[in-house]
N, C-alpha and C positions, 0 to 999 in steps of 0.2 A: 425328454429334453424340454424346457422351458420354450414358448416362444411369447412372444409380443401379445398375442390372444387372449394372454388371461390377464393382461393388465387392462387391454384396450379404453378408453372411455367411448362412448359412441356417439358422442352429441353430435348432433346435426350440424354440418358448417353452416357459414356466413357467408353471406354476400360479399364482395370486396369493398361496394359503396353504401352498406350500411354504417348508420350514423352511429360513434362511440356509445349514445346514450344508450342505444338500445343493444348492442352489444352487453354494455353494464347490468342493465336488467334481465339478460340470459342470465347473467353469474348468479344476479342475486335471487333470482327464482332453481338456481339449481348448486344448491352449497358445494355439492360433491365433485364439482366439475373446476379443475383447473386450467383448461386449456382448451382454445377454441381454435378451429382449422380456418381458413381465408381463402374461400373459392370465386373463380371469375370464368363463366364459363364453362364450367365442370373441371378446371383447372386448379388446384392449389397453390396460391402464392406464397403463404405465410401461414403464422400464428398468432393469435391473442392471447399473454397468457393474464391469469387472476391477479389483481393489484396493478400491472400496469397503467392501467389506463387515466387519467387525471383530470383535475377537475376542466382545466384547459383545454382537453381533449374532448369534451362530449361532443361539440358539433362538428367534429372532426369525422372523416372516415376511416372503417376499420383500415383499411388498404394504405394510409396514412402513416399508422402509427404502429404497424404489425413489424413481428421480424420474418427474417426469410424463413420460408418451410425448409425442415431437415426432412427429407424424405428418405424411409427405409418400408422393406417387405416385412408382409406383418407375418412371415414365416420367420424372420430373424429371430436368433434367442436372443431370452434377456441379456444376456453378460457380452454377446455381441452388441445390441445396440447401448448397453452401458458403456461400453468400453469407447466406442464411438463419441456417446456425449460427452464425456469425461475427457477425451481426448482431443476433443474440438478445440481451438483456438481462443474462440469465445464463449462466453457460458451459455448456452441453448436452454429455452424454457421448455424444451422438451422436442416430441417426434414425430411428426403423420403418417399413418401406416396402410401400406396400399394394396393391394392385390393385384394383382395384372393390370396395375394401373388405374384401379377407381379407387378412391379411397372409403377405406375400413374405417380408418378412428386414429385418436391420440392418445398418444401418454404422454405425461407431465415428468419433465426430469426429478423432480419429488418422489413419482410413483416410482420410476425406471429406480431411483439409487437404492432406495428405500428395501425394492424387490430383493426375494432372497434368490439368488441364480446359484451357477455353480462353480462358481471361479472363488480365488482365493480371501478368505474375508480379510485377511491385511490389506490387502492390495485397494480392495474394496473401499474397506473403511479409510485408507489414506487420498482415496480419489473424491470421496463425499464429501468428507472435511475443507479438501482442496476448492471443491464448486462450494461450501458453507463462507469459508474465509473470502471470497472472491465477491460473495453475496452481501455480506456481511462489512465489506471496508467500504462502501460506497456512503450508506449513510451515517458510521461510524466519521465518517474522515470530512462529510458535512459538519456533524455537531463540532467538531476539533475546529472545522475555517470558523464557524457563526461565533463559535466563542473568543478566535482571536481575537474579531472584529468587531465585538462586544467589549473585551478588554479594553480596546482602545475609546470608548468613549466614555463621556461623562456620567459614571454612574454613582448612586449611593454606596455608601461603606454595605451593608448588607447585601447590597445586589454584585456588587463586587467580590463577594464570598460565595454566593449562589454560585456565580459564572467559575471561577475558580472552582469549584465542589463539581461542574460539569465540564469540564476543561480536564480533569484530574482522573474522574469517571469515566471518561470516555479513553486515555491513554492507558488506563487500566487496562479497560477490555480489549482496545487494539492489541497493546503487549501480550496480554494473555491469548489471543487469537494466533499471533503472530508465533510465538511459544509454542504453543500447542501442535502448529501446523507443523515448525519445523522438526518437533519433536516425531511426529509424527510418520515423517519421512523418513527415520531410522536410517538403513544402510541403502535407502533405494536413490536417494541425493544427499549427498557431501554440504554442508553449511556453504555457503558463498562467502568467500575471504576476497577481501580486498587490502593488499599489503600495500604500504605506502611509508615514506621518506616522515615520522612523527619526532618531534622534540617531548621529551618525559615530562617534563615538567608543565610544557603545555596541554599533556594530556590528564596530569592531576587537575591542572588549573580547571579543563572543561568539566572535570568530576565535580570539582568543587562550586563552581557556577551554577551547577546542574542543582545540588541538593544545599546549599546557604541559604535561601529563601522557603526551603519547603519544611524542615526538622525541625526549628523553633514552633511553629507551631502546633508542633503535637509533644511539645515538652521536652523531645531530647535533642540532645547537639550532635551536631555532626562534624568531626575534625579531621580533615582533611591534608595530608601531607607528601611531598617526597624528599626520598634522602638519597642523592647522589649528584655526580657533576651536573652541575645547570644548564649547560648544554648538550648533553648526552642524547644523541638521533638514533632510532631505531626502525626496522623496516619491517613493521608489522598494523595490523589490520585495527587503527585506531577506535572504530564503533564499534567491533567486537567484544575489545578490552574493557572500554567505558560501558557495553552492555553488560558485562560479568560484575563490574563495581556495582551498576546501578543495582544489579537485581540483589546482590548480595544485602546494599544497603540498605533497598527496599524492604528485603524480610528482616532484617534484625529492626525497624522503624514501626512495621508493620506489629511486632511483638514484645515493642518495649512503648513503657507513657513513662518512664524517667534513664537518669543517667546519659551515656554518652556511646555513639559510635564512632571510629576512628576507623580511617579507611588510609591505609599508607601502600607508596610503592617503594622499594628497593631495589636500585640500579649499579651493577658493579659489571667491570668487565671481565672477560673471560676467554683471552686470546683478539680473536678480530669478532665476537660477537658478544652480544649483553646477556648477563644470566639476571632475570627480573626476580622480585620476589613481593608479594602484595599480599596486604593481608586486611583483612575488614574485622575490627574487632569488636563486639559489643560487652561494653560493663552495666548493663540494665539485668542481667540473668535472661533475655525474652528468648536466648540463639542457646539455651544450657540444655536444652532436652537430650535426650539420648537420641532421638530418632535423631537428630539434627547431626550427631557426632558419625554416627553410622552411616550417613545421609550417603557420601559420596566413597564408601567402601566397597558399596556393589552395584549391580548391574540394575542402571534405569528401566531395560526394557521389560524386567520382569519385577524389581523389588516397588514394593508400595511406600508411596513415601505421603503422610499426610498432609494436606493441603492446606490444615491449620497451623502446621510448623514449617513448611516447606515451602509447597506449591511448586508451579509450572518450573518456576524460576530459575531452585537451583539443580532443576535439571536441566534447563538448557545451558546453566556457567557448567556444568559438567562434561556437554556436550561440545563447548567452543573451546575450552582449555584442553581435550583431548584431541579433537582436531589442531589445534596450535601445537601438538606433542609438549602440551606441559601436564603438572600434576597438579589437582586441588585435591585439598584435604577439612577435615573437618578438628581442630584440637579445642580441649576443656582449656579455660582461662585458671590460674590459682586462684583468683575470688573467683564472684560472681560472672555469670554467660560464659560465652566461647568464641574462639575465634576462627572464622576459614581462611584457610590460605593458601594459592597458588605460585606457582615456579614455573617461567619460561624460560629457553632462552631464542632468544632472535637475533638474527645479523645487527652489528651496527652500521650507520649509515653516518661517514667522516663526515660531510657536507651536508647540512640544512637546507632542501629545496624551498627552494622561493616561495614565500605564502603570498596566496594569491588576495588582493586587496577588492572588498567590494565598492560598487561605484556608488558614491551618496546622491546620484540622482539617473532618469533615466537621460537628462541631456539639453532633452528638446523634447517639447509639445507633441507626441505624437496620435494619432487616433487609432484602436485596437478595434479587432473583431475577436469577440470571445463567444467559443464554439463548445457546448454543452451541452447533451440532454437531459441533465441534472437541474432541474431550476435555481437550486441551492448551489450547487458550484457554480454558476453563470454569476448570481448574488453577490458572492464572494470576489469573485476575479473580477467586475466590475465594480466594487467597493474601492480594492485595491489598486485599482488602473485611477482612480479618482483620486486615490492618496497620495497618487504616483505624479498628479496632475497629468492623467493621460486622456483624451473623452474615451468611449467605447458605444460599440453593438455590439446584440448575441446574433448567436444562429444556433438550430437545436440539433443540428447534427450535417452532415459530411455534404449530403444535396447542397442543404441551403447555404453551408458556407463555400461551397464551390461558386455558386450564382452570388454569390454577393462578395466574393474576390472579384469575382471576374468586371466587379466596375474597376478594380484600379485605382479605389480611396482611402486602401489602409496600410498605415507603416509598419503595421507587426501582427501577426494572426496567433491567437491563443487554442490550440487546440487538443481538446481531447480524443482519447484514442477507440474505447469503448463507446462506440453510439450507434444505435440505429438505423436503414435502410443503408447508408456511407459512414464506414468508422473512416478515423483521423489518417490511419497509410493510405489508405484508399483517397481520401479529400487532400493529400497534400500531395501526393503523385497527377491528380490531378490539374490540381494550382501550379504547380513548377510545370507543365504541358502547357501553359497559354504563354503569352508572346509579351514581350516588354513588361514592364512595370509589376502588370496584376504577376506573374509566373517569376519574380524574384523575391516578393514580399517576405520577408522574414517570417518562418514560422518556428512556434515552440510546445514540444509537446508538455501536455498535462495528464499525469497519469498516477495512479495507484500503484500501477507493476514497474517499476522501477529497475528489474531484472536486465542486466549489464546486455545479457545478449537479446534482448527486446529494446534495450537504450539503440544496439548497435544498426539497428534493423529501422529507427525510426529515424535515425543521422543520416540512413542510407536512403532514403526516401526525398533531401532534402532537408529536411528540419535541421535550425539552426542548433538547440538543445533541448533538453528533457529537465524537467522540474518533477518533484514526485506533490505528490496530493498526502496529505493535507498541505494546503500550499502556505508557505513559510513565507512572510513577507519580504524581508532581505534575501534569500534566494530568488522571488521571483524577480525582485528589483534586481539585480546584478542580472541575472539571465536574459530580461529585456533591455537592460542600459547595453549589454556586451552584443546585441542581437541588431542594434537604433545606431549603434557604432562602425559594426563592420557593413552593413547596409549602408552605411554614408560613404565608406570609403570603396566599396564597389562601385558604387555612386560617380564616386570624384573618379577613380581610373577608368569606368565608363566616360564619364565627357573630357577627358586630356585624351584619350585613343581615340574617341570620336574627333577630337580638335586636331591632332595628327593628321 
């Protein structure tokens, strides 16, 4: 049986109140070490782990900036304390390993995934990927704010194309991460559908918004249409559908530099539900290969399908149309390329729910505290409070924005969920425990995991709503106007009760 012993690393712990810097120069004097323990006392409080630490941080203490120690026996096997880190809530940069209570040594969640144990390599490899993509959107989803907020200023034509060229780059690789993962997960999690009350024609419209600006400049066009009653509502999971167009018309874009893609939906009815039918057509020949026709006849988990004609992509439209119980298929056009096409059918939906209207300002002058360990997300959401005409502070994590509610000067608190010594449920159960003013402040989570039942857990804590990261200006703006709004009016029924 494997246990923790053969991965061990043995470095000598830290002090609690040694300075970052020299923390720093343990790493750099020992390449091979990712991960440093945090002792006070002969006690273990935490970890250091490699790369953390920032320029900010050097006259900082270790004890400052560390996260909590996971502690496990270094008799554990591998696959148990895998299964542990993997399982954790929050990403762990790994484990301290003890014996009857002194400690042995670290591993680096690197080393632990890395390790080969003896548990199922599916299972395995779908848990690695999981802590990679987790890793991997934090500063992915920085380059996407820096570049919105780039966009909007006054730049040269050229520089204006750069930012675009990393604006573009970087939603790639999200998608592609984001693809891969879900792909990933096979039969172990069901895709997340969110069905909802959509008008057809305004779901072409966002198709066509989405790609009018981006296919002229690689030469071909992109026509975009629907054919059916202009009102026709249907009760299905609108960024799903738009996720199958995109990616669809991503690769026929992707493999053609002339002619034209046409991307149509077809709406008819079929008793009391819609039978859809959509189709992405390319006349360039870039979508004619064979592999392309074959693509979605058989079984993703096993058939290979090449990345030069294919990719992630349209396995995952594979994977969302079969969870929606529709069919896609792959047909030869009589000229040139091919076209893919899917069939649903979904409930109609007689009555048009109400769309909801964004508010064009936040109201009134209000002052934010924006709560980040990100220096670059704090950047950004204090850029955007400035557009907003809002002022703002940071705070770098849960502590500090607890003390500094607790003065009772700010109208809306921006906070994130993942941070250091206090994440955001922990700093907002806190904030709603104090008394008058500081303990009603509006708060709003800022998050990457956007996952419905993590939305419902952060609502429960208090929070007025959740915004996902990269943060979208017009979503944050509504989210804070509707946040500045019902805070007024809890406000006003607070002083007529009191005037009672």
């Amino acid at each position: 049986m494997n246990t923790l012993n053969s991965l061990l690393e043995g470095a000598e712990a830290i002090p609690a109140a040694s300075p970052c810097s020299a923390v720093q120069d343990r790493f750099l004097d020992a390449p091979g070490c990712d991960l440093l323990a945090v002792v006070d006392a002969g006690k273990t409080l935490g970890v250091v782990a490699r790369g953390s630490i920032r320029i900010e941080d050097m006259a900082r203490s270790a004890r400052e900036i560390m996260t909590p120690a996971f502690v496990v026996d270094v008799s554990m096997t591998i696959d148990e304390a895998k299964a542990l880190v993997l399982g954790h809530r929050d990403p762990l940069p790994g484990v301290v390993a003890t014996e009857n209570g002194a400690y042995r040594g670290v591993v680096s969640s690197r080393a632990l995934i890395t390790a080969r144990g003896e548990g199922p390599a599916d299972v395995q490899q779908l848990r690695f990927l999981e802590l990679i993509s987790r890793e991997m959107r934090t500063p992915l989803n920085g380059v996407l704010a820096v570049s919105e907020l780039l966009q909007r200023q006054p730049l040269s034509v050229d520089s204006q194309a750069y930012v675009r060229t990393i604006t573009e780059s970087a939603q790639a690789t999200l998608r592609a991460l984001n693809d891969a993962l879900e792909l990933s997960q096979g039969d172990f999690k069901p895709l997340e559908m969110d069905p909802k009350p959509v008008v057809l024609r305004d779901l072409m419209d966002a198709v066509q918004t989405q790609w009018q600006s981006v296919a002229p400049k690689g030469g071909v066009t992109v026509l975009v249409a629907y054919d059916g009653e202009p009102n026709l509502c249907a009760d299905l999971d609108p960024a799903r559908v738009q996720q199958v167009f995109d990616r669809l018309i991503e690769a026929a874009l992707t493999l053609n530099r002339k002619g034209a893609v046409e991307a149509i939906l077809q709406a008819t009815r079929a008793g009391d539900s819609l039978h859809l039918t959509a189709r992405v057509r390319d006349t360039g020949g870039g979508l004619a290969s064979e592999r392309l026709v074959s693509a979605f006849e058989g079984d993703f988990s096993t058939q290979r399908v090449d990345p030069a004609n294919a990719g992630l992509g349209l396995a995952i439209c594979r994977r969302v149309i079969d969870q929606m119980q529709g069919r896609i298929r792959a047909e030869r056009n009589v000229g040139a390329g091919a076209s893919v096409v899917f069939d649903l059918t979904v409930p109609e939906v007689v009555e048009k729910a109400a769309a909801p209207t964004a508010a064009a300002g936040v109201g009134r002058t209000a002052h934010v505290l924006v709560v980040d360990d990100n220096a670059t997300n704090r950047m950004v959401a204090e850029a955007l409070c400035e557009m907003f005409d809002c002022s703002s502070e940071s705070a770098e994590d849960g502590l500090e924005a607890v003390e500094a509610a607790r003065t009772g000067r700010f109208d809306l608190i921006l906070m994130d969920i993942r941070m250091p010594r206090m994440d955001g449920v922990e700093a907002a159960r806190a904030i709603r425990a104090m008394p008058g003013r500081a303990g009603s402040v509006p708060i709003i989570a800022l998050t990457a995991n956007a996952d419905p039942e993590d939305a419902k857990t952060y609502l429960s804590t208090g929070m007025h709503s959740v915004v996902e990261k990269p943060i979208k200006p017009e979503k944050l703006l509504a989210a804070m106007s509707a946040a500045l709004e019902d805070a007024g009016g809890d406000a006003e029924a607070g002083s007529a009760s009191a005037a009672a």
